[in-house]
N, C-alpha and C positions, 0 to 999 in steps of 0.2 A: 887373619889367620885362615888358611885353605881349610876346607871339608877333608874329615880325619874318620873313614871307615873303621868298623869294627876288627879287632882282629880276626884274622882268618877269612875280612871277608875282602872282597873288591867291588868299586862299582865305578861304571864310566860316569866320565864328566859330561855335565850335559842332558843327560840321559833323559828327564825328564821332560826336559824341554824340549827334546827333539820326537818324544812322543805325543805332545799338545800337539806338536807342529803341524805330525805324520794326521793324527785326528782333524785338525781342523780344516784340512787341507781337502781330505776324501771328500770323494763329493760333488768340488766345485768345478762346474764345467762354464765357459763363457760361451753362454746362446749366441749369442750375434756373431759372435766370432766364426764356431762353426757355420750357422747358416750364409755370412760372407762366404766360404770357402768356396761353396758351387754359385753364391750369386754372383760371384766377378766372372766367373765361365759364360753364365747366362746376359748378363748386363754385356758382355764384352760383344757381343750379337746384335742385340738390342738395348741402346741406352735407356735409364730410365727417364718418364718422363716427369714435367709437372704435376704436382697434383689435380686430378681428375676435379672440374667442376660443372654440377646439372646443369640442364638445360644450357648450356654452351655448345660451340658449334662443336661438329667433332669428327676432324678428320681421319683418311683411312691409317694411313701412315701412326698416326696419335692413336687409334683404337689397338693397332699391335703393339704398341710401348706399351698402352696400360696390361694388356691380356698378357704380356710376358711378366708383368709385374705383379699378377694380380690373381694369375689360375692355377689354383693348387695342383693339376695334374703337373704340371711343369714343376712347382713346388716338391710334392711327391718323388718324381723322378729325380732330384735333384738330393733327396737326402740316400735316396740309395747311391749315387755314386760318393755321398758322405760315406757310409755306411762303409763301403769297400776300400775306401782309406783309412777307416778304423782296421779293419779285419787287416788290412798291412800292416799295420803296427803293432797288432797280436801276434801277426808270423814273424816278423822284425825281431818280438822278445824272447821268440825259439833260440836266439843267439844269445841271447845277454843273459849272466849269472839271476838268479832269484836268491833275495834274499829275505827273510823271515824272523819277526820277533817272537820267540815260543814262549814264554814264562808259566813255568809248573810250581805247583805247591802239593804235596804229596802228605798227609796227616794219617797215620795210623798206630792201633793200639799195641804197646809191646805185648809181646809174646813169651809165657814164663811156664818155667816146668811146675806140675802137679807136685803136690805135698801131700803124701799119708797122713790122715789125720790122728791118728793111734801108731806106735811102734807095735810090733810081733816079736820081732827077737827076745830070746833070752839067753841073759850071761848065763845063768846057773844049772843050764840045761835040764828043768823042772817043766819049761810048758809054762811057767808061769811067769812075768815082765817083773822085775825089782823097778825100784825106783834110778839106779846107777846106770841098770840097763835102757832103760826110760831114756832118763838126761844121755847116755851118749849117743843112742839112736835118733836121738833131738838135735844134738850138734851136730852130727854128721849129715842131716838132711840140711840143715842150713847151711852148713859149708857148702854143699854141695848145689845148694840153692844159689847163693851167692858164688860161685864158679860159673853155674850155669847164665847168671845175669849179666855176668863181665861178660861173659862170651857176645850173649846176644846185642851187649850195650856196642863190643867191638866190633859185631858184624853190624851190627848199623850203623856203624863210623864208621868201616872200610865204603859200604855200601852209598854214603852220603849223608845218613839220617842222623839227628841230634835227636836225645832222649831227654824228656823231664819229665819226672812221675812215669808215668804205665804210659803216657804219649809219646813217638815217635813222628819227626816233622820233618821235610829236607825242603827247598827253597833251591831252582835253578830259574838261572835268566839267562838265556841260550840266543846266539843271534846263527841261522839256520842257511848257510849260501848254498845253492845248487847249480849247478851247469850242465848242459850236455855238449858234450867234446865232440860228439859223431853220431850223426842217426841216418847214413848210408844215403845223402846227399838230399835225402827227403826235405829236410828243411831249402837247401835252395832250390828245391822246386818248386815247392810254398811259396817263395816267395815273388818268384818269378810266375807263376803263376796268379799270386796278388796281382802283380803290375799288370797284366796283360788285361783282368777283371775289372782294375781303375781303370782301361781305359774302354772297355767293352760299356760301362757304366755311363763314363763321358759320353761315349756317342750318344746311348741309348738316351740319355738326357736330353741332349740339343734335339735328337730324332724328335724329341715327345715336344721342345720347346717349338720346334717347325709344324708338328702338326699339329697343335693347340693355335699356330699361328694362320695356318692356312685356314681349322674350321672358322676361328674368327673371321678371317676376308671372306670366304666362301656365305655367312649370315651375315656381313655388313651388306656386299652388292645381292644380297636375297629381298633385305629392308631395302636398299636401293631402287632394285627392280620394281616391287609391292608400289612404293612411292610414285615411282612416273607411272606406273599404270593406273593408280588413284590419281596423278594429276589430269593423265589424257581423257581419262572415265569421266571426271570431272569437266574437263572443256568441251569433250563430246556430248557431254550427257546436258551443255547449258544450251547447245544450237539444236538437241532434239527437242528439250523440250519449249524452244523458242518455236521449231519445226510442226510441234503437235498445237500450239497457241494458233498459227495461222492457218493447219490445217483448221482447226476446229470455227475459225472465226469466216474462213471462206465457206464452209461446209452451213453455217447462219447463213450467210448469204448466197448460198446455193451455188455456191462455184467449186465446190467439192465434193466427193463423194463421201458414205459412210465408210466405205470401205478404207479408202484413203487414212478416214481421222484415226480406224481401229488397226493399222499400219502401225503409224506413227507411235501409235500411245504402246501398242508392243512392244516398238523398236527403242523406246524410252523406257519401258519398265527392265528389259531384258538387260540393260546397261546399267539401272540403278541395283537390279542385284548383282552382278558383275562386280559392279563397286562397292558393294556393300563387302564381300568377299575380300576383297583386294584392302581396303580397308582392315579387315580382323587382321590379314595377312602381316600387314604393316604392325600392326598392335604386336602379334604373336614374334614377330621376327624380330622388336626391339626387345622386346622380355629374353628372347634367348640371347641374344648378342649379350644383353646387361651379364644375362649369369655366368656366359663363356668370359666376359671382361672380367670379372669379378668384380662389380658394382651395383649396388641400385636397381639407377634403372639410367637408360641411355633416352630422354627427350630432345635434345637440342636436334637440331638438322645436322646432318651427314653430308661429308663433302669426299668426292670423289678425285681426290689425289696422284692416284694409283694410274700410270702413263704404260701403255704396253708399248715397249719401242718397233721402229721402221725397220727393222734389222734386225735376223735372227742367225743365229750358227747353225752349218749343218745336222740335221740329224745323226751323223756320224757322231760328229763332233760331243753332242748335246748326251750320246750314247757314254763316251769314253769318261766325260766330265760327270755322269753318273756312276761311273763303275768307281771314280776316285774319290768324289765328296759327298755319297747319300750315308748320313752317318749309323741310319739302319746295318745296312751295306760291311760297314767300318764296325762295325759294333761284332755284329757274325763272324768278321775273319778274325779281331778280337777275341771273340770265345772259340774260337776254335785252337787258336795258341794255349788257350788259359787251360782247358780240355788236353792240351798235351804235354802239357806240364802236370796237370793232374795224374795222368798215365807215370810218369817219373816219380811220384809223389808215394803211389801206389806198389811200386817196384821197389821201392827204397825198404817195405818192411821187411824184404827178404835178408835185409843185410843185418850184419848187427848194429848194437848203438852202444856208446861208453859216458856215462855218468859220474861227474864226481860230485860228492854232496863233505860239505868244510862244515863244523860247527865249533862258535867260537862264544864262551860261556863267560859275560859280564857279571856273574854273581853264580855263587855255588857253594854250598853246603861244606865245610872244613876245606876252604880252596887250597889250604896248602898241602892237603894229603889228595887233591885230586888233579886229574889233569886239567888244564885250560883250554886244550883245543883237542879235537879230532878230525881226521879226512877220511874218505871211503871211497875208491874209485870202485865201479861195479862196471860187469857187461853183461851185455845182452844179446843172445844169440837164438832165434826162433828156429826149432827144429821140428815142431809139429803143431801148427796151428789151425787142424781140426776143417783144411781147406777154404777159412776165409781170408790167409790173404790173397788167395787165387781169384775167389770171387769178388777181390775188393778192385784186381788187380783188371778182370774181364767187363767189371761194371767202367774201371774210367778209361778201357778202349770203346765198349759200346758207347759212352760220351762222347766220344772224341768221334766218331762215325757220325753219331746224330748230327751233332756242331758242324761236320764237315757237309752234310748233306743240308742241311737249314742253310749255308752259306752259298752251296749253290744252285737254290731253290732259290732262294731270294735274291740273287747276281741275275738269271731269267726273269725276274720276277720286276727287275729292276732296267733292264732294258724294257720290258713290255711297254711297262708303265712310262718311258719316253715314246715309245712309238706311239701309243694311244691317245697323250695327250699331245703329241706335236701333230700328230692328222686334227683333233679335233680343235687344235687351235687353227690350223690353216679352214680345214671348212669353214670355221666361225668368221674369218674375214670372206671365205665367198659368200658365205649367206646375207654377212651383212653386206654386199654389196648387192647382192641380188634384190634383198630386200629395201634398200635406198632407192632404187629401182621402179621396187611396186609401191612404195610410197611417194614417187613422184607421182608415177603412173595414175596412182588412185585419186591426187589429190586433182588432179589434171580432168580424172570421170568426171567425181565431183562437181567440178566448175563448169565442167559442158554439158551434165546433166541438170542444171540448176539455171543456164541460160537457155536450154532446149524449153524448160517448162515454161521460162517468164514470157518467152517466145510463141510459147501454146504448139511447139513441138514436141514434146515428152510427157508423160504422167508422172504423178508424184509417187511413184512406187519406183523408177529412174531414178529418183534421188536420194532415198529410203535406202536403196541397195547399193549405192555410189558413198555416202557417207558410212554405212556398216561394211565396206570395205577398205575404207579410208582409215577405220577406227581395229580394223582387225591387222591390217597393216604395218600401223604405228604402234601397236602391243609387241607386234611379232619384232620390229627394227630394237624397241627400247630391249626387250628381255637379251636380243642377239648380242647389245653392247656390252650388256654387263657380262655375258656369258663369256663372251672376247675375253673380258679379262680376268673372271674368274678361270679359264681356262689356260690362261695365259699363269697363273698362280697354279695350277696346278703342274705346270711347265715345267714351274723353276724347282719345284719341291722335287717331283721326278729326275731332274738331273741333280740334285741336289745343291742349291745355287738359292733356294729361297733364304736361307738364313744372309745368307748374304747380300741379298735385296731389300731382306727387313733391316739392316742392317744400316745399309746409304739411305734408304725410305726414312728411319729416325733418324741422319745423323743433324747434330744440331746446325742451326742456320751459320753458314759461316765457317764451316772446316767440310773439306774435301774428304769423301769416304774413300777408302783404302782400293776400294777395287770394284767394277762394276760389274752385275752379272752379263754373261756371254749370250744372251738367250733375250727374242723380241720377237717382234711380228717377219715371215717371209718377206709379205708383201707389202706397197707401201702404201695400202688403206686402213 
């Protein structure tokens, strides 16, 4: 047998259970789900990789997959363009009805007329009360009392309320819909103007996941660098002080000077603090790379991957492919759309707006003497808003100027930065050539400063300053290489083209990346 309400009253089926439902529901949000939403943006750049294990080798390529997987600044960025896919779905509900469960319960004491406690009147026109007079000035207060009670009992039953004793209760369960029909186009400027936010966000993300990417390459080849200058420090620093043994041992047997041995032993102490230096250097430069990666700590050896190609695009070229993919760049002209839809957004309060608000009553106090539903359509029309919507209207053109000014602030800003780093990549291969040069050159002194002595044609200060040029030489070639191609990374970031090289740089072994960047060395050293 079905659920059989009281009379007068009604209640939906269901009801309660579609209130557990609504309760147990608030609340729950799926973490992973959202944080997928920008990781597949981000991973789709850079795949992720295996998991990171110490002291393993660890190439460059491998050090960006982890630092993309790993560096909360990219993290961070990554939930504000969350963030602005939320806030679309707040402007999204500008459109859709609201609806609402109100439920009142309303308790209060009836309300009754005062009673004389003594009559006055008299029948016998004495001034003094009989007894008859008494009793009918008695009944007629009650009569009139109980008049007075129907009354108020009716108006709380017009009114909604049920009386028991001296308490008055009413009981409504209202389900509350609202809409707005028109707010002077405002809402599709919101909205549109969301969209242009999600995607000002998107840029600004990948922007922030490139430069978290570049400072990682930029502190791998720094540890790089540190490293071969400790390894040459090292092989230099085992022929001087092979160099100060035989000074010191001919200098016994008097086939040297003192002068010579107090050379030597300079020229060897000046290079073990050198190396001591270059050393901390190495320690300090894996700590930071560790924290930029978000790991540990980075021990294993570092292997340098990272190929600057024979072939580069014109400068023009390397210009134009920045002004299209730096997503800085892309982010700007972005806000600057989202900035003029805001100006729309702002104009719209001059218009009016139309509301209709429905309410539809599951449960109600004597339903059948009251209505079950009501509608109210209202509008709205601003005729003196005390001049802020003027200034709300002047602040999102001053927006929209700034935004327009920031975008081409940073379009100069953004050719610069190809030009400065496409000279300084081209110098970087003349110097290293120049510099292969003086490292032949030197090592060439060297060898003819070292057979001049054994020949008893040269002093051993000839060879002291042939080997410290040999050794200052080889510092200057190794930093030039890495510089090459840390420069070369700053190339690609400037035309905006490095996401796209960290991209083929991680792709796994065995599938062809999508597209390569346009951007290499001029020349073909």
């Amino acid at each position: 047998m079905g659920h059989t309400c009281p009379p007068g009253r009604s209640w939906a089926p269901g009801l309660t259970a579609l209130l557990v439902a609504l309760l147990l529901s608030a609340g729950c949000v799926d973490q992973k789900r959202e944080i997928a939403r920008y990781r597949g943006i981000l991973d789709a750049q850079v795949p992720p990789p295996p998991a990171y294990e110490a002291n393993a080798p660890l190439a460059f390529s491998r050090a960006l997959a982890i630092t993309s997987q790993n560096n909360e600044a990219i993290s961070i960025s990554g939930e504000n363009y969350l963030q602005a896919l939320i806030q679309k779905n707040r402007v999204v509900a500008a459109f859709l009805p609201t609806v609402n469960f109100q439920p009142s319960y309303v308790i209060q004491q009836v309300a009754r007329p005062r009673l004389d406690e003594t009559p006055t009147a008299s029948s016998s026109g004495t001034g003094t009360p009989t007894a008859q007079s008494i009793a009918a000035a008695t009944a007629s207060r009650i009569a009139a009392d109980r008049a007075a009670n129907n009354a108020a009992h009716q108006a709380a039953v017009n009114s909604g309320f049920r009386t028991r004793g001296d308490i008055q209760y009413r009981t409504e369960l209202p389900v509350v819909g609202e809409i707005n029909l028109f707010r002077g186009f405002g809402d599709v400027a919101s909205l549109r103007a969301a969209d242009w936010t999600i995607e000002q966000r998107r840029q600004l993300m990948l922007d922030a996941q490139v430069a978290v990417l570049l400072n990682a390459g930029q502190v791998f080849y720094q540890v790089l660098r540190a490293e071969r200058q400790v390894e040459v420090l090292r092989n230099s620093l085992k022929v001087q002080e092979a160099r100060v043994a035989d000074t010191e041992q001919s200098f016994r047997n008097g086939l040297s000077t003192k002068l010579a041995v107090a050379q030597t032993q300079a020229q060897a102490a000046g290079t073990r603090a050198t190396l001591v230096q270059a050393e901390a250097d190495v320690a300090n430069g894996r700590s930071t790379l560790a924290f930029v990666m978000g790991v540990s700590a980075v021990d294993g050896p570092l292997i340098d991957d990272a190929a600057v190609p024979a072939q580069m695009a014109a400068e023009e070229e390397l210009e134009r492919q920045a002004v299209e993919n730096r997503q800085d760049l892309l982010a700007a002209a972005a806000a600057v759309k989202a900035a003029r839809n805001a100006v729309d957004v702002a104009v719209s309060e001059y218009y009016p707006s139309v509301t209709l608000n429905v309410n539809a009553f599951l449960y109600r106090e004597y339903f059948l003497e009251a209505s079950k539903w009501n509608a109210v359509l209202s509008a709205n029309l601003p005729l003196f808003s005390a001049g802020i919507i003027e200034a709300n209207v002047r602040l999102a053109w001053s927006a929209l100027r700034q935004a327009a000014l920031n975008e081409s602030e940073l379009r100069r800003q953004v050719v610069t930065d190809v030009r400065t780093t496409y000279e300084n990549l081209i110098t970087s291969e003349r110097r290293i050539r120049e510099l292969e040069a003086e490292v032949a050159a030197a090592d060439e002194a060297l060898k003819q400063a070292q057979a001049a002595l054994a020949n008893k044609l040269g002093i051993e200060l000839d060879v002291l300053t042939a080997q410290d040029q040999l050794l200052t030489a080889q510092l200057l070639l190794t930093g030039a290489r890495f510089d090459r191609t840390v420069f070369y990374l700053d190339l690609l970031r400037a035309a905006g083209q490095l996401g796209t090289a960290a991209a083929a740089a991680t792709q796994p072994a065995g599938e062809a990346p999508a597209s390569q960047p346009a951007v290499a060395s001029r020349s073909g050293g």
